[in-house]
N, CA, C and O atoms as a DFTB+ gen file, in Angstrom:
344 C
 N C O
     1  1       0.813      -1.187       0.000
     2  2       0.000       0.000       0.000
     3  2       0.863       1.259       0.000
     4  3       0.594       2.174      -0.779
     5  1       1.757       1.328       0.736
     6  2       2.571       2.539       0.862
     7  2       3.428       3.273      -0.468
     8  3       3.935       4.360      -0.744
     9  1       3.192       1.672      -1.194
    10  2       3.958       2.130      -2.897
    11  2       3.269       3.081      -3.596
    12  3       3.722       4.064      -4.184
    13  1       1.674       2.561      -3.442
    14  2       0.652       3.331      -4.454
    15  2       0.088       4.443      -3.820
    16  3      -0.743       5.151      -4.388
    17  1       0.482       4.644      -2.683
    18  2       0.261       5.860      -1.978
    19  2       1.062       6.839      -2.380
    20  3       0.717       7.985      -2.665
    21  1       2.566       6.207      -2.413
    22  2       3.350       7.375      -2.641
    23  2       3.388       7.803      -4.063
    24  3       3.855       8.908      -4.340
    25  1       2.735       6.671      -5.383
    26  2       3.056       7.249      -6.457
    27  2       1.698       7.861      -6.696
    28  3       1.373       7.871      -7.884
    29  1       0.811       8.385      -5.829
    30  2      -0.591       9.006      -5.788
    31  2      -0.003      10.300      -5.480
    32  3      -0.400      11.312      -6.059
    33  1       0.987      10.335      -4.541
    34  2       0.987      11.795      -4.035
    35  2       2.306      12.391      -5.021
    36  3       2.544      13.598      -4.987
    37  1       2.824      11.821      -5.564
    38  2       3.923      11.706      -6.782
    39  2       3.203      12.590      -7.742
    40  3       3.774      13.534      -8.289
    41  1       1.964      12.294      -7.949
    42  2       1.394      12.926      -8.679
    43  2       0.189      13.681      -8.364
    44  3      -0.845      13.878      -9.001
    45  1       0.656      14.112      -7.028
    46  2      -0.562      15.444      -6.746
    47  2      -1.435      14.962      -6.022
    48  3      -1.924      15.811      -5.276
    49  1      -1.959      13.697      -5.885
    50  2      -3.205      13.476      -5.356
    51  2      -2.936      12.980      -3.780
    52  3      -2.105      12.240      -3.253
    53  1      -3.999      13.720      -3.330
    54  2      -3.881      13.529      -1.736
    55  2      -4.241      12.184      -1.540
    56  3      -5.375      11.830      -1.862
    57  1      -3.170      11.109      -0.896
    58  2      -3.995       9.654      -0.509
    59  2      -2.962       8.939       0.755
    60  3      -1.853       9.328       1.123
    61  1      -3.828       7.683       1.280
    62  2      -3.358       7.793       2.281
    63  2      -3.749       6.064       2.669
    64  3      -4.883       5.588       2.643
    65  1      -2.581       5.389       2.992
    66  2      -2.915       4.010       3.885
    67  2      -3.712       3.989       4.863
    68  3      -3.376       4.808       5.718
    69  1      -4.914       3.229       5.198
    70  2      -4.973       3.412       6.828
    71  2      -4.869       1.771       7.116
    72  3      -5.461       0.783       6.681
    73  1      -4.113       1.939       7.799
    74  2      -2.945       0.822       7.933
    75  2      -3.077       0.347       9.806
    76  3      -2.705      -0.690      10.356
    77  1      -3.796       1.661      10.434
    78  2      -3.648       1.481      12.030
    79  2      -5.173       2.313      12.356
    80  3      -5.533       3.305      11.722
    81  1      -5.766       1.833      13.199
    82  2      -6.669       2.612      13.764
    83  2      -6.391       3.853      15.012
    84  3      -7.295       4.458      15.588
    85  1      -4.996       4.032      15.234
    86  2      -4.271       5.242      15.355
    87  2      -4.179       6.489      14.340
    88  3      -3.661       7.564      14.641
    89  1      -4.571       6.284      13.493
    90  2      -3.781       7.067      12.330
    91  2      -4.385       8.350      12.396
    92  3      -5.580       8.327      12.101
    93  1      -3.844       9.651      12.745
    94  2      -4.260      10.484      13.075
    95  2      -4.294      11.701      11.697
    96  3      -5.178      12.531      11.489
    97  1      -3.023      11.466      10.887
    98  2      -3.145      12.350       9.808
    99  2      -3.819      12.092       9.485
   100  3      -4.665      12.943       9.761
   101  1      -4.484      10.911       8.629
   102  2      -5.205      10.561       7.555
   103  2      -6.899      11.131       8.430
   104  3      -7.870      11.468       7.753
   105  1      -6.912      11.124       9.742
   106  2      -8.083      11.682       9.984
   107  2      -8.581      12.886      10.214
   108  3      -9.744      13.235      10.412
   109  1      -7.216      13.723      10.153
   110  2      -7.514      15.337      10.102
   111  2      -7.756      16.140       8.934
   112  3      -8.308      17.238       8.870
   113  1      -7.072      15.161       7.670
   114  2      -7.151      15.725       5.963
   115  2      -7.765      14.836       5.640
   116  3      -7.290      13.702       5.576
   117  1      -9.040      15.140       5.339
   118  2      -9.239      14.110       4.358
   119  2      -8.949      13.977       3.030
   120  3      -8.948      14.955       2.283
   121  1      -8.683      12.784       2.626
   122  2      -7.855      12.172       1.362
   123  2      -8.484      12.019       0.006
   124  3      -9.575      11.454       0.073
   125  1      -8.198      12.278      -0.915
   126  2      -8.968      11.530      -2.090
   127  2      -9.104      10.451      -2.296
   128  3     -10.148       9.958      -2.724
   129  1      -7.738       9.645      -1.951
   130  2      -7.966       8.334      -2.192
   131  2      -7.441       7.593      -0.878
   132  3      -6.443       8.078      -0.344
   133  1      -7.915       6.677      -0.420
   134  2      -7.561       5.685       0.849
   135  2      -7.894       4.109       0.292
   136  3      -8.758       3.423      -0.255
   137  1      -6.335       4.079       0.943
   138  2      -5.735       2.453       0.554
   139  2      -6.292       1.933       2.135
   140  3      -6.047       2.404       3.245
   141  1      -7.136       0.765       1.723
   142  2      -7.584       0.322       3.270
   143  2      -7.834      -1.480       3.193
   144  3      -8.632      -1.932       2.372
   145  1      -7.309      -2.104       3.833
   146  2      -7.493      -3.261       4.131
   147  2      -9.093      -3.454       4.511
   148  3      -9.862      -2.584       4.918
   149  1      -9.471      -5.394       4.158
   150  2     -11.252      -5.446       4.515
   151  2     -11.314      -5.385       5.693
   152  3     -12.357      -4.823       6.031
   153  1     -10.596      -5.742       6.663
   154  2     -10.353      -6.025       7.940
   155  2     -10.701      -4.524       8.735
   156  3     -11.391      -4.352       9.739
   157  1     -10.225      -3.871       8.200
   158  2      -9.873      -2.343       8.516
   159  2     -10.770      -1.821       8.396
   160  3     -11.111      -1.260       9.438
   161  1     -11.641      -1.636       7.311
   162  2     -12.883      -0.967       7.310
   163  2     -14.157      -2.093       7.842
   164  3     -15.198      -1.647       8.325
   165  1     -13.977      -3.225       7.722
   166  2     -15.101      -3.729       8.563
   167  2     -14.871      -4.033       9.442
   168  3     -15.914      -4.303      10.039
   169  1     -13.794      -4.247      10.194
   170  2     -13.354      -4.662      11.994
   171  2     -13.059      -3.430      12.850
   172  3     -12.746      -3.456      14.040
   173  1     -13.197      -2.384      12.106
   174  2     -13.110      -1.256      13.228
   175  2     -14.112      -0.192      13.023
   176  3     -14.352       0.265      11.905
   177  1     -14.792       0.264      14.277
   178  2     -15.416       1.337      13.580
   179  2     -15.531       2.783      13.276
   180  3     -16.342       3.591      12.823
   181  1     -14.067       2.705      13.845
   182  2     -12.930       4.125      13.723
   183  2     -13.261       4.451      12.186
   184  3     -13.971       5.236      11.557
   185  1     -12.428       3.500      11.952
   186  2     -12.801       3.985      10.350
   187  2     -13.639       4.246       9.486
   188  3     -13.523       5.140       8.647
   189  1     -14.667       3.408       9.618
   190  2     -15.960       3.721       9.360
   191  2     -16.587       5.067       9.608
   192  3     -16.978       5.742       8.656
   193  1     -16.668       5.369      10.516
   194  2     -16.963       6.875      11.112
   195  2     -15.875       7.979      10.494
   196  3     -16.413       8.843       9.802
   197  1     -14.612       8.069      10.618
   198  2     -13.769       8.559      10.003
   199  2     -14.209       8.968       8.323
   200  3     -14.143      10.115       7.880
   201  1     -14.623       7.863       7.596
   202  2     -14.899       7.865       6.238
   203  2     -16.659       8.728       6.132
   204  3     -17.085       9.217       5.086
   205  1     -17.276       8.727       7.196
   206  2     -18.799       8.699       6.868
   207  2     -18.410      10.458       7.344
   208  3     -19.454      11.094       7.489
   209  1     -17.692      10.931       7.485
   210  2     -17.505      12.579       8.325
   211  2     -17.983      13.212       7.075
   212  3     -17.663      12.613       6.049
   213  1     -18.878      14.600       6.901
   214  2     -18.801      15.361       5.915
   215  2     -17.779      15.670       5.080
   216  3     -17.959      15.476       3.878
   217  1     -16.344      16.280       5.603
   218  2     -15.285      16.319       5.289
   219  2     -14.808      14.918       4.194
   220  3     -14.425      15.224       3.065
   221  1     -14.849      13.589       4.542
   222  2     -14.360      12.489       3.691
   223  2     -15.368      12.662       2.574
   224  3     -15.086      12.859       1.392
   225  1     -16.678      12.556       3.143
   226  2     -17.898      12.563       2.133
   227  2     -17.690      13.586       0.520
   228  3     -17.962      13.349      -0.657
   229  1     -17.035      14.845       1.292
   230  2     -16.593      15.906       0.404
   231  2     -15.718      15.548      -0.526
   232  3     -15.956      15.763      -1.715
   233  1     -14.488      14.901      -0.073
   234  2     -13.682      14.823      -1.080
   235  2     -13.069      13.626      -1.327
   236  3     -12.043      13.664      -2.005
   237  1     -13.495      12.498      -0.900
   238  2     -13.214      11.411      -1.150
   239  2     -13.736      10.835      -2.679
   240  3     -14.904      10.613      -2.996
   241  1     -12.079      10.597      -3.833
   242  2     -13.000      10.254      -4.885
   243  2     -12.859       8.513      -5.078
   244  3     -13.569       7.914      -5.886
   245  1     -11.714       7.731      -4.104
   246  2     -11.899       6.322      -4.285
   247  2     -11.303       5.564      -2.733
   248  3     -10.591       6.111      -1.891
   249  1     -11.678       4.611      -2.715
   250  2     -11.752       3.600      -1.313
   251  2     -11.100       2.817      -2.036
   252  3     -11.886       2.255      -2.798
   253  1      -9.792       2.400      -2.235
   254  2      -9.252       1.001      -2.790
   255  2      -8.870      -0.019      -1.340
   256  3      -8.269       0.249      -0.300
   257  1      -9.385      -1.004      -1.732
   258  2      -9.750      -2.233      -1.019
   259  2      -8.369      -3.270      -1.224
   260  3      -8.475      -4.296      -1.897
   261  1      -6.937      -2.838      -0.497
   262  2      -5.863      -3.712      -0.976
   263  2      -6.263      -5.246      -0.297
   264  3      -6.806      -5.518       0.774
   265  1      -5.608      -6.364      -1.710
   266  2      -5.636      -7.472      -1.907
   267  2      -7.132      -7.752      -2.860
   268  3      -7.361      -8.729      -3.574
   269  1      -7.596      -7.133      -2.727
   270  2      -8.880      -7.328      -3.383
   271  2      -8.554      -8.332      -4.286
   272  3      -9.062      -9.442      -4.130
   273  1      -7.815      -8.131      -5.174
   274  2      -6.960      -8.462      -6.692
   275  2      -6.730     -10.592      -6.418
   276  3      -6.688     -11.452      -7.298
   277  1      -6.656     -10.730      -5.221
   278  2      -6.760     -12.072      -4.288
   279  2      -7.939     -12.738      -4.735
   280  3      -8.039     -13.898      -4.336
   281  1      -8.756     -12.357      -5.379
   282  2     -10.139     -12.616      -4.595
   283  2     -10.526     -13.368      -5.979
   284  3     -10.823     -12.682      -6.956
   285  1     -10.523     -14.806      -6.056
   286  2     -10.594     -16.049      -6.779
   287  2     -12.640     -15.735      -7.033
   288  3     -13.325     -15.252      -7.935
   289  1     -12.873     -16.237      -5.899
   290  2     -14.585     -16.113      -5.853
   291  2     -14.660     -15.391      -4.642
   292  3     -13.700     -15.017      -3.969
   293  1     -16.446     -15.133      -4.290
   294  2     -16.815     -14.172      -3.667
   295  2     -16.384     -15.067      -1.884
   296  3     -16.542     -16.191      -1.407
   297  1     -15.929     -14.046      -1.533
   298  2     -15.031     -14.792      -0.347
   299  2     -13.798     -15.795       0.071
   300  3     -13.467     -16.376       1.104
   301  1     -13.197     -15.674      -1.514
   302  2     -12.584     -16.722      -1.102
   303  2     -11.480     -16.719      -0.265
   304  3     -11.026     -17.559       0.512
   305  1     -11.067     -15.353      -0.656
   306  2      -9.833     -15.066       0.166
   307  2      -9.244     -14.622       1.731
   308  3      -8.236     -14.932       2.366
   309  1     -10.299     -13.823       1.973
   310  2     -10.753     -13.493       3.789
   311  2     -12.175     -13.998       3.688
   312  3     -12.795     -14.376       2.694
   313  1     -12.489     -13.928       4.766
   314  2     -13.471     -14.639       5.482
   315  2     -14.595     -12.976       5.281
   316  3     -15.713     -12.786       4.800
   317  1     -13.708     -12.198       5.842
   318  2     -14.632     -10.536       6.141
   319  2     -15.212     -10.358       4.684
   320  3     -16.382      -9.979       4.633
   321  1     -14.530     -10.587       3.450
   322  2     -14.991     -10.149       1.670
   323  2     -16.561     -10.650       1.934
   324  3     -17.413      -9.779       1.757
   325  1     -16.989     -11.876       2.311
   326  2     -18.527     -11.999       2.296
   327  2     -18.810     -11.031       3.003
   328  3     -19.181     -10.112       2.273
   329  1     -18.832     -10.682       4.343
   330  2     -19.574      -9.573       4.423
   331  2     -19.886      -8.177       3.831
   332  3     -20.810      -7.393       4.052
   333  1     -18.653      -8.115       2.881
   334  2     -18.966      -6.587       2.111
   335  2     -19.671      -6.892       0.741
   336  3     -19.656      -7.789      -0.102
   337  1     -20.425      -5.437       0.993
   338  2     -21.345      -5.533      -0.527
   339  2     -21.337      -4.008      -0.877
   340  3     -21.583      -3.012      -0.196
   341  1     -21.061      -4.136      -1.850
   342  2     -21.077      -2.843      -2.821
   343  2     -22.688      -2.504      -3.595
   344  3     -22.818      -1.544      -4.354
């Protein structure tokens, strides 16, 4: 994650791992783009709330879901992928 973060901001665009439910930058700016594990957005609800703020709502233009790219069939790869639905 930290690769495609940095070649995001390489090129201007504000983005950001959330990698820890500490993460305090990523919750004071919000980002255009956030690299986030399934675990991460569905096992905590820091983040969740974090993402649902007016501020994220504003300028958030993508949620990339790392490992996704894993994902053979629907769940196959974590256990948490069944629970998300788009």
């Amino acid at each position: 994650m930290k690769d495609q973060v940095r070649s995001c901001q390489e090129r201007g665009v504000a983005a950001a791992a959330a990698v820890t439910c500490d993460d305090k930058s990523s919750e004071k700016e919000a980002m255009k783009g956030v690299y986030i594990s399934p675990e991460m957005i569905l096992g905590t609800k820091k983040w969740r709330s974090v993402l649902d703020t007016n501020l994220y709502q504003s300028r958030l233009v993508g949620l990339v879901i790392d490992e996704a790219h894993c994902v053979k069939t629907w769940g196959d790869f974590h256990q948490v992928f069944k629970s998300w639905a788009i």
